[in-house]
C-alpha positions, 0 to 999 in steps of 0.5 A, spaced: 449 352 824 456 354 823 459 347 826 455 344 820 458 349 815 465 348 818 464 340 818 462 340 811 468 344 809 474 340 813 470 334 811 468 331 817 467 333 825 469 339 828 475 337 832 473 338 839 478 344 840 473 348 835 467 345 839 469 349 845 469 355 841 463 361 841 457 361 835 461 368 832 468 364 832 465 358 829 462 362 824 468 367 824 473 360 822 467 358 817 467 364 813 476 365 814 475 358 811 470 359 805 474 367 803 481 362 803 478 356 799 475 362 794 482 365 794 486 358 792 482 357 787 482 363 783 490 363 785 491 356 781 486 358 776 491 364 774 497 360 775 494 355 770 493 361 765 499 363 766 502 356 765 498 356 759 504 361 756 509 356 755 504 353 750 504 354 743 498 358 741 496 353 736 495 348 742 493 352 747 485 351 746 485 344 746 490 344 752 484 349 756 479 343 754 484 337 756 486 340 762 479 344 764 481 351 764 
């Protein structure tokens, strides 16, 4: 199960290294890649509204909708 989730998320088949790891570690390196990607996008979430700052105030409804913020 955690090899399908980790293929799934890198995209493609597990490197043969991770193969070799324990069900618990793959399961462990899924879920530290789930947590990571949640992170990333929230940082760039914020990065883009605090961008948006920049924007004047009149503009910056039409630039959320161009963008997709």
């Amino acid at each position: 199960m955690a090899e399908r989730t980790l293929s799934g998320q890198l995209g493609g088949p597990v490197p043969a290294g991770i193969e070799a790891l324990a069900d618990h570690e793959k399961q462990d390196l899924s879920d530290a890649l789930r947590d990571a990607r949640h992170r990333q996008a929230k940082a760039l979430a914020e990065a883009g509204e605090e961008g948006l700052k920049y924007v004047p105030a009149l503009l910056r409804g039409a630039v959320r909708r161009v963008v997709g913020l």
